[in-house]
C-alpha positions as CSV (number, residue, x, y, z in Angstrom):
1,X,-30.7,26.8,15.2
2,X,-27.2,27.6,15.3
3,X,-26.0,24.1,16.1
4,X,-28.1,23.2,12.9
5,X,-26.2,25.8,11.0
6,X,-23.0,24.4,11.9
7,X,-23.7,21.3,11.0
8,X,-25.4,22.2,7.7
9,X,-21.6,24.3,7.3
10,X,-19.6,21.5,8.1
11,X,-21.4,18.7,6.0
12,X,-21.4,21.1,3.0
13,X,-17.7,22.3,3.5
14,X,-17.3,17.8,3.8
15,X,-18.8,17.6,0.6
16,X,-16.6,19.4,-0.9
17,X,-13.5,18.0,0.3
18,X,-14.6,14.6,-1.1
19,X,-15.5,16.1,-4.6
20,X,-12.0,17.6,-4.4
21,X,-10.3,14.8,-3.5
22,X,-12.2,12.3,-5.9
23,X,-11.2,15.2,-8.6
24,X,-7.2,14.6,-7.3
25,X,-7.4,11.1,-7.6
26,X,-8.6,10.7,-10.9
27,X,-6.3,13.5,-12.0
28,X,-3.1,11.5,-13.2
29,X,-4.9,8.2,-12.3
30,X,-3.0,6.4,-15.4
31,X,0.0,8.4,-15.3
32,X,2.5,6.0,-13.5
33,X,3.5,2.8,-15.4
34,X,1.7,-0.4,-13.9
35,X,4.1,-2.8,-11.6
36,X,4.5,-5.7,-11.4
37,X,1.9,-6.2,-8.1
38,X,-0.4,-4.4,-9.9
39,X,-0.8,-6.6,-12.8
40,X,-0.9,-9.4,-10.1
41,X,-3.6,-7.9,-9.1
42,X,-5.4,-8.0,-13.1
43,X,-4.4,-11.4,-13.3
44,X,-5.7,-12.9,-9.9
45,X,-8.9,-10.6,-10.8
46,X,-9.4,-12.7,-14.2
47,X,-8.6,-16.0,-13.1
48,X,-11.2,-18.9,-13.4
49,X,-13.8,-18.3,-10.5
50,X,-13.0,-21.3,-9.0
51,X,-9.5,-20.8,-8.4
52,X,-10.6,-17.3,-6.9
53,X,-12.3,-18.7,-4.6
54,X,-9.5,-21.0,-3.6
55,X,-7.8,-18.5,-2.7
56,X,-9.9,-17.9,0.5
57,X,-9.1,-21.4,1.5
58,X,-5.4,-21.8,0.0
59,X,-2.3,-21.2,2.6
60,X,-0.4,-17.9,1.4
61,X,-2.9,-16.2,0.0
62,X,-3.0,-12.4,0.6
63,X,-5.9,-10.3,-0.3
64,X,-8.6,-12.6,-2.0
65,X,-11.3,-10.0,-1.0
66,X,-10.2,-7.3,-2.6
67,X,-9.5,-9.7,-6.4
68,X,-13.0,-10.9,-6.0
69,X,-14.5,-7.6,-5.7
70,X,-12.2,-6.1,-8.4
71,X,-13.3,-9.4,-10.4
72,X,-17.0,-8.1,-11.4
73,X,-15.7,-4.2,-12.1
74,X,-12.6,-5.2,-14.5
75,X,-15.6,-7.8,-16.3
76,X,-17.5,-4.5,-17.0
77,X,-15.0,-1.9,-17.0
78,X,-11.9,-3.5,-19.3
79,X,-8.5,-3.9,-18.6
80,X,-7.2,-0.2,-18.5
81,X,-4.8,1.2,-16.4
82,X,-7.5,4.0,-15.8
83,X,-10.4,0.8,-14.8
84,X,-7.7,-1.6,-13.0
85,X,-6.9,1.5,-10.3
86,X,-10.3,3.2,-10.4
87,X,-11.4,1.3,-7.6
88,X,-8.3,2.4,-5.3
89,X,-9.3,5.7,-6.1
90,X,-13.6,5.1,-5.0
91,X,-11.8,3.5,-1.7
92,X,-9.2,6.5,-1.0
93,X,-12.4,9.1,-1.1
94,X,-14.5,7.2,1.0
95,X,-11.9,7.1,3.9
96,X,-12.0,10.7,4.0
97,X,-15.7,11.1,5.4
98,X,-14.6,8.3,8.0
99,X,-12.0,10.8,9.3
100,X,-14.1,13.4,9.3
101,X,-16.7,11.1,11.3
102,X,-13.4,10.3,14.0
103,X,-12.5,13.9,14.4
104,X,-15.6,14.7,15.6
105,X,-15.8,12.4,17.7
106,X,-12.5,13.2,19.8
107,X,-13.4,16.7,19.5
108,X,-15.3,19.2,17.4
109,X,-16.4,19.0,13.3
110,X,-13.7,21.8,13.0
111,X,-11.0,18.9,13.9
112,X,-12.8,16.5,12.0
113,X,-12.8,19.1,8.5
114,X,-9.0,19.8,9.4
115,X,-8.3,15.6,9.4
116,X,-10.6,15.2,6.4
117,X,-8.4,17.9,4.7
118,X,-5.1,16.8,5.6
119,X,-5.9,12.9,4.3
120,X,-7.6,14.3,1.0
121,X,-4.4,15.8,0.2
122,X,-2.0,13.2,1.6
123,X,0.6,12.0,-0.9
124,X,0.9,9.3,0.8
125,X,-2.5,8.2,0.8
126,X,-2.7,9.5,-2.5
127,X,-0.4,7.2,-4.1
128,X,-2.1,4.4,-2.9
129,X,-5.4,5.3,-4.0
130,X,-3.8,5.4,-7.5
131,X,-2.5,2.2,-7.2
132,X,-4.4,-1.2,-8.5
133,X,-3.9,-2.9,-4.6
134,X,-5.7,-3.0,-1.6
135,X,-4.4,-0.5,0.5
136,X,-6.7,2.4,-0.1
137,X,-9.1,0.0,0.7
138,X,-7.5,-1.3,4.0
139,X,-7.4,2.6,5.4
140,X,-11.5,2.7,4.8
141,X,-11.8,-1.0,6.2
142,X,-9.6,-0.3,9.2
143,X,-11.5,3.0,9.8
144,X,-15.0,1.8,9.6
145,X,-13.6,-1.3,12.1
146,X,-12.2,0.6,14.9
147,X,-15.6,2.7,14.4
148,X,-17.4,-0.5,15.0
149,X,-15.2,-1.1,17.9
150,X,-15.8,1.9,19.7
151,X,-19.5,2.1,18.8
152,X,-19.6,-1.4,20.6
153,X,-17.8,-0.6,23.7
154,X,-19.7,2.8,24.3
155,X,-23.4,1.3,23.5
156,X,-23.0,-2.6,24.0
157,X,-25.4,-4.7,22.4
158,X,-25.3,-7.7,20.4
159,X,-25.7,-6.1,17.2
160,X,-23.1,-3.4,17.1
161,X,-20.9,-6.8,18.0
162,X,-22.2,-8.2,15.1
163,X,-21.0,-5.3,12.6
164,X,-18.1,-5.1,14.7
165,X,-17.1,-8.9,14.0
166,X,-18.3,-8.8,10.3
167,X,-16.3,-5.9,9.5
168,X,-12.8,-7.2,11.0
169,X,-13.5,-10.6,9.2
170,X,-13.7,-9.0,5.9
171,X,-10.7,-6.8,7.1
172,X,-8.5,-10.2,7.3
173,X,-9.5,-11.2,3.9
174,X,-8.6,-7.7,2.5
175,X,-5.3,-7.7,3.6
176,X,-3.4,-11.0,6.6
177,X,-1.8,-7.9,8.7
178,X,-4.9,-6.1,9.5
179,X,-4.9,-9.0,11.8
180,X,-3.0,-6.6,14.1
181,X,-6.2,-4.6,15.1
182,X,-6.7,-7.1,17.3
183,X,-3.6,-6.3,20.0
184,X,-5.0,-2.7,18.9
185,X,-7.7,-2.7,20.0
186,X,-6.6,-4.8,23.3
187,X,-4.7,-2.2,24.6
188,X,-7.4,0.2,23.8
189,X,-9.6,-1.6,26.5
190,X,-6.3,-1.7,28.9
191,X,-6.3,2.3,27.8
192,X,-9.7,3.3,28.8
193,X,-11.5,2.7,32.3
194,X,-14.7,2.6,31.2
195,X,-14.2,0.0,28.5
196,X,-13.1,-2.3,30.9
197,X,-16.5,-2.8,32.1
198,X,-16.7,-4.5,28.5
199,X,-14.0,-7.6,28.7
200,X,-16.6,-10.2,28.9
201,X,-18.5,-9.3,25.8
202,X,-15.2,-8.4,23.8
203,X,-13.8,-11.6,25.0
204,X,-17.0,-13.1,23.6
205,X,-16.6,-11.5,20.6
206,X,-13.1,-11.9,20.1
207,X,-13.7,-16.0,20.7
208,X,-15.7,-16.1,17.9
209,X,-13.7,-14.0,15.7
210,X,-10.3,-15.8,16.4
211,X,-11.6,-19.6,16.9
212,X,-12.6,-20.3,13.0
213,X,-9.1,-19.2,11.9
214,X,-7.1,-21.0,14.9
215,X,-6.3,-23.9,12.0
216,X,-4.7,-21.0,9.8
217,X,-3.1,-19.2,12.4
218,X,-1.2,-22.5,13.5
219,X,0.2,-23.5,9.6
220,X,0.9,-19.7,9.1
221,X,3.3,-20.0,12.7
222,X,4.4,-23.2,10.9
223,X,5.0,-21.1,7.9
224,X,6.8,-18.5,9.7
225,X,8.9,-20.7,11.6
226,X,10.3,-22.7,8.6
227,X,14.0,-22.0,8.5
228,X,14.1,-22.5,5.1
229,X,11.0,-20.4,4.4
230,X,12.0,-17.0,3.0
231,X,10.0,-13.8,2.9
232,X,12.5,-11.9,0.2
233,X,12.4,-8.8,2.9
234,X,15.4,-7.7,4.8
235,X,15.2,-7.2,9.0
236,X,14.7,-3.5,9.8
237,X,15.7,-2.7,12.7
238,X,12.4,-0.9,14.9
239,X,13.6,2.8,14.7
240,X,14.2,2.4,11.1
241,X,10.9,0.8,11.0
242,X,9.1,3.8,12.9
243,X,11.1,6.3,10.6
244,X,10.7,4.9,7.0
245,X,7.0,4.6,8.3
246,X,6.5,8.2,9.5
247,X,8.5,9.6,7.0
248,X,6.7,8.0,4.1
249,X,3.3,8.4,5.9
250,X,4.0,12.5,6.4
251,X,5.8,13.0,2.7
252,X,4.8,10.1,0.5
253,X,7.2,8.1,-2.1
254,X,9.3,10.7,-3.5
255,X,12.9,10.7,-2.0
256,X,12.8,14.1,0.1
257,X,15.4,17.2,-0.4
258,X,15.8,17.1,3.7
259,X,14.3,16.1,6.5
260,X,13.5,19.8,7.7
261,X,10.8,20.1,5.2
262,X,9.0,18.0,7.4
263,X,9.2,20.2,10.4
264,X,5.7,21.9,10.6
265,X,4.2,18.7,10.3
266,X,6.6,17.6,12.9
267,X,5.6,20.5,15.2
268,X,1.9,19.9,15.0
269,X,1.9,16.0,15.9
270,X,4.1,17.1,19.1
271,X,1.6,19.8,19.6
272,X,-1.1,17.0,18.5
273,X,0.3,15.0,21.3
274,X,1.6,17.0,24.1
275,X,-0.5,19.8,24.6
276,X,-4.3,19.6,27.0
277,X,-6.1,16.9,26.4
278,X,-9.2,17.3,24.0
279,X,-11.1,13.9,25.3
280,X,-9.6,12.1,28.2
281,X,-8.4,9.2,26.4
282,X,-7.7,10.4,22.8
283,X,-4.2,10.9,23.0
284,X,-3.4,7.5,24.1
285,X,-6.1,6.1,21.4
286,X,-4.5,7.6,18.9
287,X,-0.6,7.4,19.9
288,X,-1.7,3.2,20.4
289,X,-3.6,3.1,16.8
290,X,0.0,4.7,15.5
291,X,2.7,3.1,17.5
292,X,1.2,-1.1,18.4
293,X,0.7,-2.3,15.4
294,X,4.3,-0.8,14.4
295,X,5.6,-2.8,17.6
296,X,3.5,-5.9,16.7
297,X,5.4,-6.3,13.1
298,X,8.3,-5.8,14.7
299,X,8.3,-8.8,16.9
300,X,7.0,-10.6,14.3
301,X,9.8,-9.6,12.0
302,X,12.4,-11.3,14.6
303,X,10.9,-14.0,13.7
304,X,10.5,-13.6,9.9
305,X,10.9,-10.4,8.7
306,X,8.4,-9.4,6.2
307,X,8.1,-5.4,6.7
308,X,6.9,-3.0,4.2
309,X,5.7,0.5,4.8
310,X,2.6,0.0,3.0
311,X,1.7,-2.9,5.1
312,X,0.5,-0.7,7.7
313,X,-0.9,2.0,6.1
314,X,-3.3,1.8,7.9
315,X,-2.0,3.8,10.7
316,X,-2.1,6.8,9.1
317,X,-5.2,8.0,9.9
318,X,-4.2,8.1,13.5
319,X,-1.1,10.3,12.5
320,X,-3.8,12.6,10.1
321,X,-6.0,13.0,13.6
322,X,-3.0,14.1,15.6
323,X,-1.5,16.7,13.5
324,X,-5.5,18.4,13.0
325,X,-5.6,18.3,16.7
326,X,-2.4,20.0,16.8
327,X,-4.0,22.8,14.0
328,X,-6.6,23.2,16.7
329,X,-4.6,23.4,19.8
330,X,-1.9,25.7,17.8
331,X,-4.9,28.5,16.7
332,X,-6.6,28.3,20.1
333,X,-3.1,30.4,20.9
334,X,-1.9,31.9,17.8
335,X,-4.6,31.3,15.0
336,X,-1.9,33.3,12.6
337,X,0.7,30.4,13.7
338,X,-2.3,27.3,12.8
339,X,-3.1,28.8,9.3
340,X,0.4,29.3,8.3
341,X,1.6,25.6,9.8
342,X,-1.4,24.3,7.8
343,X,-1.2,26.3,4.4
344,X,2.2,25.6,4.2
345,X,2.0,22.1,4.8
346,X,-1.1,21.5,2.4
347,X,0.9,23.2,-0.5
348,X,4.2,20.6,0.3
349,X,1.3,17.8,0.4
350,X,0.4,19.5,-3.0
351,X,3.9,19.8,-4.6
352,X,4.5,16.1,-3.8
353,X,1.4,15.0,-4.9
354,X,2.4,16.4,-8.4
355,X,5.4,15.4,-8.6
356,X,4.2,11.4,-7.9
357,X,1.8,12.2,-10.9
358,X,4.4,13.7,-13.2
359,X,7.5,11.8,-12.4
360,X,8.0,8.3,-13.4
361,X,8.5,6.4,-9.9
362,X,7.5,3.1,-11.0
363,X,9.3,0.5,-12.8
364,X,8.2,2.2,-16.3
365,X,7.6,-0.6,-18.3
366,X,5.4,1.2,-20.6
367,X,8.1,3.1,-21.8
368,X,10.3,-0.1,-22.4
369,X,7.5,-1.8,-24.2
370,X,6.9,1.3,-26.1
371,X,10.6,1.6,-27.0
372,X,11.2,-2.6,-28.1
373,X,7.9,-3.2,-29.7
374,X,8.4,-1.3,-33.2
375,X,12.1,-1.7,-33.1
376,X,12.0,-5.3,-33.0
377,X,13.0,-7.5,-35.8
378,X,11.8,-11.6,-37.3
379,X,14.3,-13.6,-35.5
380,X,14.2,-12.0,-32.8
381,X,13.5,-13.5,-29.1
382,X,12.4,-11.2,-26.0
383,X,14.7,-12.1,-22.7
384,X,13.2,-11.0,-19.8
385,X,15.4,-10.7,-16.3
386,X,13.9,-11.4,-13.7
387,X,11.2,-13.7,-15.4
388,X,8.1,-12.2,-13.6
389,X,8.5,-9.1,-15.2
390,X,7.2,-10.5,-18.6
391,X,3.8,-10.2,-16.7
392,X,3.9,-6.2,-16.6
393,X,6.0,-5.9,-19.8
394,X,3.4,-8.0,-21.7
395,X,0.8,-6.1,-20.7
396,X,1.8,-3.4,-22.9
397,X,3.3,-5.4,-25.2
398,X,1.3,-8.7,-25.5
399,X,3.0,-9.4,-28.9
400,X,2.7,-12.0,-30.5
401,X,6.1,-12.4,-30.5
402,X,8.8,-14.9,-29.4
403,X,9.9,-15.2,-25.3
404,X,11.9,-16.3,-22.5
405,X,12.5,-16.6,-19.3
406,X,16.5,-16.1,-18.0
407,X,18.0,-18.5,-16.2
408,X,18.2,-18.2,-12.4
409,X,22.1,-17.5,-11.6
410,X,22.3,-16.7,-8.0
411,X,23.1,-19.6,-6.6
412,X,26.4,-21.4,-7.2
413,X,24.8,-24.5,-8.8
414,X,22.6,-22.5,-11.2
415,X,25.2,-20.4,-12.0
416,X,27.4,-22.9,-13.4
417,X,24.8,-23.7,-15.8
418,X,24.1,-20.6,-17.7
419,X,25.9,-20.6,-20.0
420,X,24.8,-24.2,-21.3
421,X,21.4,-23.5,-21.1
422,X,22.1,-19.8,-22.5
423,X,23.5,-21.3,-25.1
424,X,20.6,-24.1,-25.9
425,X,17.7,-21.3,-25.5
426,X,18.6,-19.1,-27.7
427,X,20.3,-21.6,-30.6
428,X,17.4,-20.6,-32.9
429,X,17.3,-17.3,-32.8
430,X,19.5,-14.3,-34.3
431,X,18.5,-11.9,-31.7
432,X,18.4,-10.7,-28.4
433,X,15.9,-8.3,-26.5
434,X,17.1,-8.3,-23.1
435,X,14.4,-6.5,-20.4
436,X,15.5,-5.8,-17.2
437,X,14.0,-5.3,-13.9
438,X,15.2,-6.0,-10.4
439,X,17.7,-8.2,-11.9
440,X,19.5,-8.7,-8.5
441,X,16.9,-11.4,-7.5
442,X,17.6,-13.5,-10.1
443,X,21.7,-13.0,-11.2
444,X,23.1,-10.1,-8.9
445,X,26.4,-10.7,-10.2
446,X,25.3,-10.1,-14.1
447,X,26.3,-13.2,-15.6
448,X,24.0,-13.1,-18.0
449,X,24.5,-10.0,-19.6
450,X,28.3,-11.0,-19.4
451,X,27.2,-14.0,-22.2
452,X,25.5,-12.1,-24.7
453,X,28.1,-9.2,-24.6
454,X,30.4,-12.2,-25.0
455,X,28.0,-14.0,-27.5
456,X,26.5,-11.3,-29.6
457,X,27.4,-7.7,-30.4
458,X,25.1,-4.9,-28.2
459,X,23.5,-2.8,-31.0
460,X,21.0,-1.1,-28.8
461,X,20.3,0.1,-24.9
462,X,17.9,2.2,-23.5
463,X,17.4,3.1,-19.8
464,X,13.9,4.1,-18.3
465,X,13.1,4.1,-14.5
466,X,13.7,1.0,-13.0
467,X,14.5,-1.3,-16.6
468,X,16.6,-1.7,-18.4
469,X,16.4,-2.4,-22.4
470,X,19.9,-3.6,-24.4
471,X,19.7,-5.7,-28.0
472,X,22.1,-8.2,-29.0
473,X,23.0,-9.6,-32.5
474,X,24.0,-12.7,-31.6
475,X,26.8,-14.2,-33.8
476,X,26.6,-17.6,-35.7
C-alpha cells in the first residue's frame, strides 16, 4: 500500500511538472524574432512533396524527418511564429517524463522528480524547445533510444531489438550527428559486465542498422575529405569544446555575469559524480552519454570541423541526471545544504529563462522589417547583405516591393567587381534600403557599404540585435 502511495505521489507530483513546463514553453513562445534556420525550416516544411521526400535520398541533407512531420502541422496550423515553434515546444515537454522514467531507473522516483525538475526549467533546453528546429526533438528521440537500448540489453529479445533499431533509424533522419549513439552505446557494452553477454545480438542488430547506410557513410567521408569542401565552422579546440558545451548546457544562451554563478551547479555534478555509487554502473553510463559523443565530434572535427553546441544537445540529459543525483547524495548528509543548492539553482534557471524570453537574442529581423516597411518610398530597392537573409526579413515583410541580392566581395576576384555590378543593379532605382546581417560572410571588409556612402547620401540607420538597417539616396 505504501509503495502504491508513492507511486500514486510521484506520478501526480510528474504531472505537474509537465503542465508546468508545457505552461513555460508556451509562455513567450513568439517572443524572439525568427532566424534565418528557422525560416529554413518553414520553407523546407512547404516545399513540393516530392522534393521533401528527396531530401531522404539527396547527399547533404540534414533533418528531413523532422520538415516532413512539421509539413502536415504548418498545412493546418498556418505560418505563425506561435505554429512554426509549437512543435518544439510538444517535443521539449515530452522529454521531461523520459527523464523522469531514467532517474528512476538508476535510482529512486525521488531522483527521477529532481531530473524531471531540473530539465523542465533548463534554459537551455528551453530555448530550444522555443525554437522552430529539431533539437527539442532530438533530446526526446535520443532519450527514448538509449531507453530502447538498455531495455534490450537487460531483457533480450527480438522485439525490443526491433524498437531499439526503429527508433535510432528515425534518430538519423531527425538529425546526421545522432549517428554518434552508436560509439555511445559501444562503450556502454565495454562499460557494463553483464551487457557483454549481449555482443552477438547487438552486433546483429547493429549490422542491420549500419549496412543500408554504408553507401552514405562512404560519399559523406568523401564529402568530408574534400579539401575544398567547407563547413563555414571554425576548429575548436576539445577543452573549448567541452566548456562552451557545459557552459551553455548548465546556463543557456545568455552571455553570463561570471563563471561563479555556476558554482552550485558545479558542486552537485562533482557530487553527482564522485560520491557512492547509486547503481553499479550509473556513473560511468552517464559520465560516457556526457563526455563520447563530445570526443567523437572532436575527432571528426580534425578532419572537418563542423562543431556547434546545439549539435549535441543531446547530452544534456546525462548532465540533468548527474546533478539530481548529486541533490540526493548532498541531502542524504545535509538535506538543508540539497534544498538550498537546488532552490537557488532553479531560480538562476528561472532568471535566465526570462531573460531569453524578454531580451532580443536573435537576429531581430522583425524589428528591421517593422522599421523599413512603412518608411519606404516608390523608387526604392531593398539590398539585402548577406543575400540569405531576405528569407527571414521577407517573412515579415513579404512586400511587394522591389529586391536584391549584394554582390559577394570576399574574395579578391569578386571584389574587384563590385562596384561595376553595384553600379549596373541599382541604375534604375533612386534608393537604397540596405539590410544587414552577418555581413562578414559575404564582404567582411565593407566594400559595399563604402559605394553607396560614396554613391548616395545616408539619410537613415537603424540598429536592432544582430542587423543592421541604413537608407541611401542615391545621386543621379
Amino acid at each position: 500500500m505504501m509503495v502504491a502511495r508513492r507511486s500514486w505521489h510521484a506520478s501526480v507530483l510528474l504531472l505537474g511538472l509537465v503542465l508546468a513546463a508545457w505552461a513555460w514553453r508556451l509562455y513567450g513562445l513568439d517572443a524572439q524574432s525568427l532566424w534565418r534556420d528557422e525560416t529554413d525550416s518553414l520553407r523546407f516544411a512547404t516545399r513540393p512533396l516530392a522534393q521533401a521526400l528527396a531530401m531522404f535520398t539527396r547527399p547533404g541533407e540534414n533533418g528531413p524527418l523532422f520538415f516532413l512531420v512539421l509539413r502536415p502541422w504548418l498545412a493546418l496550423a498556418g505560418h505563425s511564429e506561435f505554429a512554426l515553434r509549437f512543435p518544439s515546444a510538444l517535443a521539449g515537454v515530452l522529454a521531461i517524463p523520459l527523464v523522469y522514467r531514467w532517474g528512476s531507473w538508476l535510482h529512486t522516483r525521488r531522483m527521477g522528480l529532481i531530473a524531471a525538475l531540473l530539465l523542465a526549467f533548463n534554459p537551455y533546453h528551453l530555448w530550444y524547445s522555443q525554437e522552430a528546429k529539431m533539437y527539442a526533438l532530438v533530446v526526446t528521440a535520443v532519450l527514448a533510444v538509449l531507453w530502447a537500448f538498455v531495455r534490450a540489453m537487460e531483457r533480450g529479445g527480438w522485439w525490443r531489438w526491433a524498437v531499439w533499431l526503429a527508433l535510432t533509424s528515425l534518430g538519423f533522419y531527425l538529425h546526421v550527428l545522432v549517428a554518434l549513439v552508436i560509439p555511445l552505446q559501444v562503450s556502454w557494452v565495454l562499460l557494463v559486465p553483464r551487457w557483454r553477454r549481449r555482443w552477438r545480438a547487438f552486433g546483429a542488430a547493429l549490422a542491420v542498422l549500419v549496412l543500408p547506410y554504408l553507401p552514405l557513410i562512404g560519399w559523406q567521408w568523401t564529402l568530408l575529405t574534400d579539401p575544398d569542401f567547407a563547413t563555414g565552422h571554425a576548429f575548436v579546440p576539445l577543452g573549448r569544446m567541452l566548456l562552451v558545451t557545459w557552459a551553455a548546457q548548465l546556463a543557456g544562451i545568455p552571455v553570463l555575469p561570471g563563471m561563479w554563478v555556476l558554482a552550485p551547479a558545479v558542486f552537485l555534478l562533482l557530487a553527482g559524480l564522485f560520491l557512492r555509487p547509486f547503481h553499479p554502473y550509473a556513473g560511468r553510463l552517464l559520465a560516457a552519454w556526457w563526455l563520447v559523443p563530445l570526443l567523437s565530434l572532436y575527432f571528426i572535427c580534425l578532419v572537418t570541423p563542423l562543431y556547434t553546441d546545439r549539435y549535441l544537445i543531446w547530452t544534456l540529459p546525462a548532465q540533468v541526471l548527474l546533478m539530481a543525483w548529486g541533490v540526493v547524495k548532498v541531502g542524504e548528509r545535509r538535506r538543508e545544504l540539497a534544498l538550498a543548492l537546488l532552490g537557488g539553482w532553479l531560480a538562476f534557471q528561472l532568471g535566465v529563462g526570462w531573460q531569453q524570453m524578454h531580451v532580443p537574442i536573435k537576429s531581430d529581423f522583425r524589428a528591421a522589417a517593422a522599421y523599413v516597411a512603412p518608411r519606404r518610398q516608390p523608387g526604392d530597392v531593398t539590398l539585402f547583405l548577406m543575400p540569405y537573409i531576405r528569407h527571414t526579413y521577407r517573412y515579415y515583410d513579404p512586400g511587394p516591393y522591389p529586391w536584391l541580392e549584394a554582390p559577394y566581395a570576399n574574395r579578391p576576384e569578386d571584389a574587384a567587381q563590385v562596384p561595376e555590378r553595384l553600379a549596373a543593379m541599382l541604375a534604375d532605382y533612386k534608393g537604397v534600403w540596405l539590410i544587414e546581417s552577418e555581413a562578414d560572410f559575404y564582404d567582411r571588409e565593407g566594400r559595399i557599404r563604402r559605394w553607396l556612402e560614396s554613391h548616395g547620401r545616408r539619410e537613415d540607420a537603424a540598429s536592432f540585435t544582430r542587423v543592421a538597417v541604413f537608407y541611401y539616396r542615391l545621386r543621379p
